[in-house]
Structure formats: C-alpha cells, structure tokens
C-alpha positions as CSV (number, residue, x, y, z in Angstrom):
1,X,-148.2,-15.0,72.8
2,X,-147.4,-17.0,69.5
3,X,-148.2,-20.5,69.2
4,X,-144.9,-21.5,69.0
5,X,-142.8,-21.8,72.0
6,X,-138.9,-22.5,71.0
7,X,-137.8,-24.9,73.9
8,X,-134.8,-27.8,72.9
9,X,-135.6,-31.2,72.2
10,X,-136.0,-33.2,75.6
11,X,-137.3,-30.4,77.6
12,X,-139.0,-31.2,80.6
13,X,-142.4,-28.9,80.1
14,X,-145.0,-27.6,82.3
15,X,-148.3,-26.0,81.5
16,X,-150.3,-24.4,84.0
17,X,-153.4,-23.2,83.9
18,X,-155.0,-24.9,80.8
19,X,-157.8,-23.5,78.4
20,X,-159.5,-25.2,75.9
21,X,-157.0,-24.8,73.5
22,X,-154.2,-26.7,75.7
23,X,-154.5,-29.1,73.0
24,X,-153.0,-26.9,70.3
25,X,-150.4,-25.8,73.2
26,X,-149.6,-29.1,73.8
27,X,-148.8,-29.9,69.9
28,X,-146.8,-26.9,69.5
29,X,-144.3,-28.3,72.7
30,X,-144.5,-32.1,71.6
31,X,-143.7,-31.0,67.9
32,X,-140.3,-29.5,69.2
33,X,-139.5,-32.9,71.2
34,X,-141.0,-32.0,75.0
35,X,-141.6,-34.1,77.3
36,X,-144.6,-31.9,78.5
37,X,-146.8,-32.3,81.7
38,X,-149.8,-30.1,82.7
39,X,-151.3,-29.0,86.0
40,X,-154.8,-27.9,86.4
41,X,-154.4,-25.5,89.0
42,X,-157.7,-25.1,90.6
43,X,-161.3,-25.4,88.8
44,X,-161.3,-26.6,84.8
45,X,-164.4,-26.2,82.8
46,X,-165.4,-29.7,81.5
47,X,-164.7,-29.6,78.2
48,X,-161.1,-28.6,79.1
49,X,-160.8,-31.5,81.4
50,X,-162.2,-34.3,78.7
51,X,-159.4,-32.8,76.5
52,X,-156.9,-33.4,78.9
53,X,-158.3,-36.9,79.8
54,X,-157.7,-37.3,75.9
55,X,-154.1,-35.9,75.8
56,X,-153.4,-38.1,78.6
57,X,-154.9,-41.3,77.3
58,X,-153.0,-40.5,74.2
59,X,-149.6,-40.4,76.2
60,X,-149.3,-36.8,75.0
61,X,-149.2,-35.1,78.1
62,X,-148.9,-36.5,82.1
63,X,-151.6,-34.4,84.2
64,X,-150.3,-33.8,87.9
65,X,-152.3,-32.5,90.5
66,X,-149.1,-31.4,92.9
67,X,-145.8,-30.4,91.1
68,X,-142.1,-29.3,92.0
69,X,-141.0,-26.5,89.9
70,X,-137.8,-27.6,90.1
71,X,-138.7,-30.7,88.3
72,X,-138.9,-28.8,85.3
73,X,-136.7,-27.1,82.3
74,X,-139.3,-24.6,81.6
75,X,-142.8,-23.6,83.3
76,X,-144.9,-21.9,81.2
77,X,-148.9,-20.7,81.9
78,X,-150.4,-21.7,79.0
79,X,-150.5,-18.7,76.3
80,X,-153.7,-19.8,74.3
81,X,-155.6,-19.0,77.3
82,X,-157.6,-15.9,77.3
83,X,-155.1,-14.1,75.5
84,X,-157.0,-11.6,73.3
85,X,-154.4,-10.9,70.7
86,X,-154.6,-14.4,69.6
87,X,-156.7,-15.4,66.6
88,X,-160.4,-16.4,68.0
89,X,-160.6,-20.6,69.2
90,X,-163.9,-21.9,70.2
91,X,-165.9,-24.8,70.4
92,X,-169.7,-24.4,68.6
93,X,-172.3,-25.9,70.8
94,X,-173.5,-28.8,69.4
95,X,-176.5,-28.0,67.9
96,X,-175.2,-25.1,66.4
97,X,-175.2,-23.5,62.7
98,X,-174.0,-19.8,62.1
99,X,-176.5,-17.8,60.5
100,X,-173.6,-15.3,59.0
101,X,-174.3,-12.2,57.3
102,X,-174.1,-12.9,53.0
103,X,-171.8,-11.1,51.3
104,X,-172.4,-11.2,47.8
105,X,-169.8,-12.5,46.5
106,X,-169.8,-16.5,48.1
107,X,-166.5,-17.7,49.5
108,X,-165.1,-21.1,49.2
109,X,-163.7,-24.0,50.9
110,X,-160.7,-26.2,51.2
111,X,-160.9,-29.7,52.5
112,X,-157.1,-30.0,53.9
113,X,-156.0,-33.7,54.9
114,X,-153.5,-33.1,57.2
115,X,-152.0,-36.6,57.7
116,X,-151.9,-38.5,60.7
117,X,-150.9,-36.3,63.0
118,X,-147.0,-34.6,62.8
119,X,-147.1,-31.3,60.7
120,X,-144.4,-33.3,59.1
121,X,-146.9,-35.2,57.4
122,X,-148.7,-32.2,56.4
123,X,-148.5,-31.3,52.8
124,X,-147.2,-28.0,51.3
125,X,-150.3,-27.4,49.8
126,X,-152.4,-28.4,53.0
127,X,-150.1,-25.5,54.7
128,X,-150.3,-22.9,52.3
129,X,-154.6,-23.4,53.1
130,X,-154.0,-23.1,56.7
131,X,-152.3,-19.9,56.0
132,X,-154.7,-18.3,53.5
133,X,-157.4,-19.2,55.6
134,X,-160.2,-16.8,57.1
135,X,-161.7,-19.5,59.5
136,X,-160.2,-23.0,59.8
137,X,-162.7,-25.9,61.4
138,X,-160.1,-28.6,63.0
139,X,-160.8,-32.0,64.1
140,X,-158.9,-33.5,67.5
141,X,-156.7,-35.4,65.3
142,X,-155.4,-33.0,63.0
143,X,-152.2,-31.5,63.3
144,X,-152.9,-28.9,65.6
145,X,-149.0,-27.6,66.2
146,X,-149.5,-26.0,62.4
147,X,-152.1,-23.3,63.4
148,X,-149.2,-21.6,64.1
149,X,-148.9,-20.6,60.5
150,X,-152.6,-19.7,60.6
151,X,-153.1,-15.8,59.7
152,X,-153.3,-13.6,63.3
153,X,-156.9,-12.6,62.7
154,X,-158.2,-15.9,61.3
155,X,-160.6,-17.6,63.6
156,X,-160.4,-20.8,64.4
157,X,-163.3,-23.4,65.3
158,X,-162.5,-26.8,67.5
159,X,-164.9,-29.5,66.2
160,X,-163.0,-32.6,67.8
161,X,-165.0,-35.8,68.9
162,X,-163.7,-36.1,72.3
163,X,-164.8,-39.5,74.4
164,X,-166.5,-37.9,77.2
165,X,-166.0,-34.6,76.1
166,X,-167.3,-32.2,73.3
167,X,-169.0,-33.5,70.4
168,X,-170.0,-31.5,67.0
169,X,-172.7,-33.6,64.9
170,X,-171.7,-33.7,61.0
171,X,-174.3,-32.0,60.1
172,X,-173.1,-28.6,62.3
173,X,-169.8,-28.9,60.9
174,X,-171.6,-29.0,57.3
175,X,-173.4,-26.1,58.9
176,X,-170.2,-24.1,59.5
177,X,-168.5,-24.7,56.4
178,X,-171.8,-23.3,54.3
179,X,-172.9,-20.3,56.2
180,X,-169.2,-19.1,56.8
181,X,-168.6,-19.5,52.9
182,X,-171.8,-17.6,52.0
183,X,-170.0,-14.7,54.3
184,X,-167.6,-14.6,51.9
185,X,-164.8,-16.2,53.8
186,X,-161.9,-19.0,52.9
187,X,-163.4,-21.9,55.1
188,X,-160.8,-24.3,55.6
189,X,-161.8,-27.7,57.1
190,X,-159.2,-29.2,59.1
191,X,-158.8,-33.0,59.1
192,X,-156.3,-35.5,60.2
193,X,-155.4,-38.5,57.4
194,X,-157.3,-37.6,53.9
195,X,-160.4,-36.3,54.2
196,X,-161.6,-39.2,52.0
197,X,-160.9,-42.2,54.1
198,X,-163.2,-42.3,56.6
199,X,-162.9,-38.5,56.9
200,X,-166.9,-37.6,55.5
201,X,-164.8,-35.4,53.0
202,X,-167.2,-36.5,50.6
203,X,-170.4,-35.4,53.0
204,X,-169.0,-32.2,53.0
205,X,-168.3,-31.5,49.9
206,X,-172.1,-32.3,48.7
207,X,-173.3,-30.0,51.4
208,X,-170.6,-27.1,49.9
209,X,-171.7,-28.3,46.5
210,X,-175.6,-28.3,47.4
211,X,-175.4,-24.2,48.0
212,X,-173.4,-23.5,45.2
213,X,-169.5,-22.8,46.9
214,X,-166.5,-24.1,45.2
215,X,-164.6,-26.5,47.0
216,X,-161.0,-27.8,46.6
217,X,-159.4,-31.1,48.3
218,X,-156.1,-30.8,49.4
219,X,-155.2,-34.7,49.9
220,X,-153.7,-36.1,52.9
221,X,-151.3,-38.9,53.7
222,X,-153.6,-41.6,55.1
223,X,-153.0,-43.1,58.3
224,X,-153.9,-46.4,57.0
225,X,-150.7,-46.4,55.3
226,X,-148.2,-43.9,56.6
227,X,-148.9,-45.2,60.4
228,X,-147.6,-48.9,59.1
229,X,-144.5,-47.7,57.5
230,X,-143.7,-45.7,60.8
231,X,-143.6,-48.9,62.5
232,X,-141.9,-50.8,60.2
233,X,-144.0,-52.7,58.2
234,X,-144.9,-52.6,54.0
235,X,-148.7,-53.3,53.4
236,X,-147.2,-54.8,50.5
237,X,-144.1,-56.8,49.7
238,X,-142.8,-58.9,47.0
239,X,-143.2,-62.3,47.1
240,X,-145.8,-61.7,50.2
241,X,-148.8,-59.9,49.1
242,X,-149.8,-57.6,46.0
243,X,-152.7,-55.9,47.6
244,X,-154.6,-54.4,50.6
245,X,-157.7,-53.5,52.0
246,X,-158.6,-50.5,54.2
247,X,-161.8,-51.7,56.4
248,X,-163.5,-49.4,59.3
249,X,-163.8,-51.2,62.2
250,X,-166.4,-48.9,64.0
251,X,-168.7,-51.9,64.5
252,X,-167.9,-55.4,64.6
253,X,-168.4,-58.2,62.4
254,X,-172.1,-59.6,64.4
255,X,-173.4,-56.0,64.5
256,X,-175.9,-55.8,62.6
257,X,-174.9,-52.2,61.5
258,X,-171.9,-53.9,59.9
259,X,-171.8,-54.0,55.7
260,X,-168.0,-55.5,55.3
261,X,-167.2,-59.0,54.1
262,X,-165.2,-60.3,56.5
263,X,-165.1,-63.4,55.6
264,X,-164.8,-62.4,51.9
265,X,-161.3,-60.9,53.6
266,X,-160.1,-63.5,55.7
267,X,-159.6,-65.5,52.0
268,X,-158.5,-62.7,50.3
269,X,-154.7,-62.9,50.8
270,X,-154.4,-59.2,51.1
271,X,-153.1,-57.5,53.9
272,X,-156.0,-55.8,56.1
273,X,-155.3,-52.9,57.7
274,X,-158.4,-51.8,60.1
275,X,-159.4,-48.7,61.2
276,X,-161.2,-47.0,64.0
277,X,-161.8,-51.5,65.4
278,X,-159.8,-50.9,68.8
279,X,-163.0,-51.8,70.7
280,X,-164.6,-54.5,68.2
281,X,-160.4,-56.3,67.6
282,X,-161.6,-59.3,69.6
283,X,-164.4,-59.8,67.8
284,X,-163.1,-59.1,64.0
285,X,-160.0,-61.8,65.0
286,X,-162.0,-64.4,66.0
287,X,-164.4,-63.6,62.9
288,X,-161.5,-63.9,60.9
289,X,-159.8,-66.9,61.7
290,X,-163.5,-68.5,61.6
291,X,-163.9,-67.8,58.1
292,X,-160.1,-69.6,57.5
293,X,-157.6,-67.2,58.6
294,X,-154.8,-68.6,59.6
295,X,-154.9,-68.2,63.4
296,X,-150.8,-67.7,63.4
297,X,-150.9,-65.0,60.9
298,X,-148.8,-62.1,62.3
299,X,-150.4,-58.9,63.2
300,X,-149.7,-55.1,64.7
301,X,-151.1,-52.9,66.9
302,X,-150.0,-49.5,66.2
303,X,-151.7,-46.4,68.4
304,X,-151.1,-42.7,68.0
305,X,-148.9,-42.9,64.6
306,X,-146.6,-40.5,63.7
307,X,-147.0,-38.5,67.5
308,X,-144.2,-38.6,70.0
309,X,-146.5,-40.8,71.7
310,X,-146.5,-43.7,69.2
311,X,-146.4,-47.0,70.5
312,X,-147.2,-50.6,68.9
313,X,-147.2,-54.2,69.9
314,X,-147.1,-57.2,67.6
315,X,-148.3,-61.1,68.2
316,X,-150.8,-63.2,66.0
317,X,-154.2,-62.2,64.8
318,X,-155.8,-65.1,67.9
319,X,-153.2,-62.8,70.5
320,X,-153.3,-59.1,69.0
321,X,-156.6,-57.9,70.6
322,X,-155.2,-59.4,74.0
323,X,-152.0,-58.4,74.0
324,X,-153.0,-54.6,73.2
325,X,-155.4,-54.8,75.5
326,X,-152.6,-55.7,77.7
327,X,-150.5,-52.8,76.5
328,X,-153.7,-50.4,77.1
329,X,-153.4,-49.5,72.9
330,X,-156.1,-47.1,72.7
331,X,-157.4,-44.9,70.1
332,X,-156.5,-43.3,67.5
333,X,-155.2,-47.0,67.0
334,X,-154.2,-48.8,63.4
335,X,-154.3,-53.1,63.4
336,X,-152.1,-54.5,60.6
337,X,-153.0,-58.4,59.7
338,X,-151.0,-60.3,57.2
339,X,-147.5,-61.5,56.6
340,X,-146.0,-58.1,55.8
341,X,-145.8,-57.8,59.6
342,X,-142.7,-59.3,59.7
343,X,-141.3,-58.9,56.3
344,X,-138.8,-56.4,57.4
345,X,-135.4,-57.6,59.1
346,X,-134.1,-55.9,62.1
C-alpha cells in the first residue's frame, strides 16, 4: 500500500498494528488534517515503542491500549508494516557502516533541508532529490509524509535520535552516505531545518568531500526563523530590533562544555532565538537577566513548529522556562527573547 492514505481533513484515525515506520504513517495522516490515534495491539519491538513514546510526547499521535471502533472515521492496519512491495525502511544498528560493493563510477550526494517539519515547507528542489533518490538517510524530524514521492525501489534508512529509543552516531551516518555513494548510488541525506544550522551538514559534507563524491546542498527553511513567524512573531521589526542571533542551547550557560557569550547577548539588543535549550531554559534566563537583561523582556515558547501539533506559550524571560514547563513544551521546542514577541497586534 502507498504511503499516502486520502482521508478528509478532521478524520478521526486509527492505526493498528504499528512497525517501525508508524512514524512516516503517521505524517502521511497528520499532513491530510487527522486527528490520528494508534493501538499497539499485542507485543511492539522496542524501538517501535520509543517512536511511539516520541509521537506521543510530540502530540502527534494518542496511543490507546483498549479502543471502540466505532469511535473512529476510518481504521486502518498500518500499511508500512511488512509490506514487501514497499521501498526497503530500516534502522542501521548503531555501530554500523555498509561495506557496499564499488562500482566504478562513484555516486553522489544531496544534503536536502527539508524545513521544520510540514512538506509545505519543503522546497521544490529538496523534493525533486527525494524523488531522484536511490537511498534517502532521514532524521526523526524531517518531513517524513514526503517519502511518498520517493521512487518505489529506492531504499530508505531511519537515522532519527529518538530519547530512549534508537540512536545512529554521526559518524555511521557519515558512514552511510560514503560507502552507498562509492556504490554508485544518489545518497540523499534527509534533514529537518537546513542542514547547516545545527544540522552537521558541514560534517558530512567533509566526510563526502574526504573520499572524493560530489555533494550538493539543497537549503532548507530554518526552524529558527520559520517556527517564529508561525506563531506570530518577526525576529525583527522596525523601530524594535535590526538583528538576531541563532544560539544552541544543548548545554547551559555554567556547563563547562558551553562556548556562547551569553552575557555578550544579554547586552546585545538583538532578538535571541535558542535552539535545542528546552532542558537548560531556566538556567540560560536567569544567566541572562544576570548579565542585564531586562527581567520583563517578553519571550515565547514555541514546540513542534509548523506540525499539527504546534503549540506555544508566552510570558517574560524570569516566567518562560516555568510557564512551559507548566504547559509540558517539550522538544523539538524554539524560545524567542526580545521585544518582537509582542510586536504584532491581534
């Protein structure tokens, strides 16, 4: 069965059965406007389980253990589940690196940014890769919904970082772009946002590079700015701010692994939109205001941008961490701190 499942906007959706491809199941039904819910139905492997955990935590899906069918518009088993006319979907063990036959003429690779999430967002160019493609190598946040377009006998290779769940090391995914490519294949490498803002685009391309494959980048609208203009707010504004900054908030401000200036940016006057800092907000706020920030300086919390699932709260930047907290934001989750937070009327 095709990845695409035509069902109207509002549909109430069950999956049954799950595999580990529910995710790219579950994209294809939310991208049409379902409200979608899936039921295990006896024993899940576990890496199918953390990506349903993730689904869930992400307000994608609601996981019910019993179910009334008559609850729903339309019941469906999940059709990415060993279905053997589909194109091949797998998830490499960890430490894994394909030793693939050469061919000998070398292949090449694509580094697609494929936005925040929506194939909306995903550029013309980005799609025509996903359709040229021999083998695509997809992260969790990239727009899953669009390997519907992929070619029927291209494969496809899951290399999501899923909390509690699988987990491909960079250099394996470097691994699977190179020794695919020496095959003689179109490797297209999957990524949601632009593979250049906190994407490693750039470690990939200097592993392509190191072997000798061409590589093209396919850029991709950045979550750091297209999530804030989903929700309403400009990172810039005349007569407000002429700049921002783009900061990775991975660690916080006291661990010593951390290399940004935050005090440096709590005197800039720039609007600081941060990154991947769900878990380190607290601490980056307080740092902030610290250094001189003004403690009532407005701020959002914007998770899941640009998925049905979006959802964002707003207070100041001594309240935000709290208050999404609160509001149980979690990741993928964008924090937007300056005035441009409430520039916008209505």
């Amino acid at each position: 069965m095709s990845l695409t499942l035509p069902v109207p906007a509002g549909s109430r959706v069950l999956v049954t059965s799950p595999g580990r491809r529910i995710a790219e199941t579950v994209h294809a039904l939310t991208d049409q406007g379902a409200d979608v819910a899936v039921t295990p139905m006896g024993s899940t492997d576990t890496a199918t389980r953390a990506t349903l955990e993730d689904l869930a935590g992400r307000q994608l899906i609601t996981v019910l253990g019993e179910v009334h069918l008559t609850d729903f518009d339309v019941v469906v088993r999940d059709p990415l589940t060993d279905d053997a006319t589909a194109p091949a979907r797998r998830e490499p063990d960890a430490a894994e690196a394909l030793d693939a036959p050469r061919d000998a003429s070398p292949g090449r690779v694509t580094l697609v940014g494929g936005g925040p999430g929506s194939a909306d967002l995903l550029t013309v160019a980005g799609l025509r890769a996903i359709r040229e493609a021999d083998v695509l190598v997809c992260d969790r946040l990239a727009p899953l919904s669009a390997l519907a377009d992929a070619r029927p006998d291209a494969e496809v290779v899951h290399v999501g970082k899923i909390p509690r769940g699988a987990f491909t090391p960079q250099e394996a995914i470097n691994d699977l772009l190179v020794q695919n490519a020496l095959a003689g294949k179109h490797v297209v490498r999957l990524k949601g946002g632009d593979s250049y803002v906190f994407g490693r685009g750039g470690e990939e391309w200097n592993a392509c590079v190191a072997h000798g494959l061409p590589v093209e980048v396919v850029p991709g609208v950045t979550s750091a700015v297209a999530v804030p203009a989903l929700a309403g707010i400009p990172l810039t504004h005349r007569g407000v701010t002429q700049g921002f900054v783009v900061v990775s908030g991975h660690v916080g401000p006291r661990d010593e692994r951390n290399d940004a200036d935050w005090a440096a940016l709590a005197q800039s006057g720039l609007t600081i939109v941060i990154l991947m800092g769900v878990a380190a907000l607290g601490e980056i706020c307080e740092v902030l205001v610290e250094h001189g920030l003004d403690p009532d300086t407005p701020a959002a919390c914007i998770a899941d941008g640009a998925m049905p699932s979006q959802r964002s709260v707003r207070a100041t930047v001594s309240d935000i961490a709290s208050v999404a907290a609160a509001e149980d934001l979690t990741p993928p989750a964008i924090t937007v701190i300056g005035p441009v937070v409430t520039a916008l009327e209505g």
